[in-house]
N, C-alpha and C positions, 0 to 999 in steps of 0.2 A: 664492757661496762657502760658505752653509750646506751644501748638497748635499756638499759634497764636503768638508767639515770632519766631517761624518756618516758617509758612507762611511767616511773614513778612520777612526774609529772601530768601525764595524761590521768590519774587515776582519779575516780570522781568519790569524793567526801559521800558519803549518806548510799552507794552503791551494797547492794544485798542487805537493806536496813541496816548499816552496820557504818563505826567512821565518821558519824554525822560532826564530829567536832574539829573534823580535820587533821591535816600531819604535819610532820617538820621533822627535815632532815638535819641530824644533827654531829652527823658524822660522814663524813665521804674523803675513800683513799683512794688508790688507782686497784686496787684489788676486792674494796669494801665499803659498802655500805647499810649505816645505819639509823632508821625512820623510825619516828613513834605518834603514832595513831592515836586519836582521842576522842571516844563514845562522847556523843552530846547529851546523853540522857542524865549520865552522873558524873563523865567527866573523868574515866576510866584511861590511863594511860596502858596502851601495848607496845611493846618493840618489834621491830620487825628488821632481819638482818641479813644481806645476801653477803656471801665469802666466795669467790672465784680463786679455788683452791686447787685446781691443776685444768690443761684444756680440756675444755668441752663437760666441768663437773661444776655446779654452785651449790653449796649449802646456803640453805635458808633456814632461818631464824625467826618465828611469830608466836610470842608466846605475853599471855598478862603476864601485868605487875602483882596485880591483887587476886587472891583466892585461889582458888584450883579449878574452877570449870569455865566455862567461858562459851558456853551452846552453843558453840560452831563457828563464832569469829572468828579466830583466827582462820581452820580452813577456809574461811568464805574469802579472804583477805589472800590466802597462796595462792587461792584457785583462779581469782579474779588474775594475779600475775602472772599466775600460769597458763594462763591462757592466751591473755594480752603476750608476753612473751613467745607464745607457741604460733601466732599469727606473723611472727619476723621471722624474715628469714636465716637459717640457721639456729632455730630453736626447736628444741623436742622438751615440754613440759610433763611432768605428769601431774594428774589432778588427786587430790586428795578425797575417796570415797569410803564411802560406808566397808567396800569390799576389801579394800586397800590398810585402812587403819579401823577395825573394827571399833575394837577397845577403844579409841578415841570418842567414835560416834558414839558406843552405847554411854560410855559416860558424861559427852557434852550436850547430846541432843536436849533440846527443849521439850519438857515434856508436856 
């Protein structure tokens, strides 16, 4: 849980045009925690949630509050962890692609 209480620290506001309003953790267990993120443009609350739910497995959690599409923030926001994550040692991330969740991208991309 250290790795990714750090990340989540390290993680820079306004990175992938996305986040510009900043975050706050507003929940943190020894198994869980949970951030929510805030678009500077209008001000858009996301959640974003990791679970260490047996060794070596985390569920993650990044989803808006409002509407249904969201053009790619939130992947841009696992991927960015995922990655940051995947640079420590004892991490194997995987990144969220066009190949990996189709359906996701054909429906959030920007068009």
């Amino acid at each position: 849980m250290q790795d990714v209480l750090e990340a989540i620290a390290r993680y820079p506001p306004g990175q992938a045009n996305i986040d510009g309003g900043g975050f706050k953790t507003f929940k943190q267990e020894p198994n869980y925690v949970w951030v929510q993120f805030e678009s500077a443009k209008h001000g858009y609350i996301d959640d974003f949630e990791l679970a260490f739910v047996k060794e070596g497995e985390v569920l993650v959690r990044s989803a808006s509050r409002r509407g249904y599409l969201d053009y790619t923030v939130n992947s841009r926001r696992v991927n960015w962890f995922a990655k940051e994550l995947s640079s420590t040692k004892g991490w194997k991330c995987e990144i969220i692609s066009e190949k990996s969740h189709p359906d996701y991208f054909a429906q959030n991309s920007e068009r």
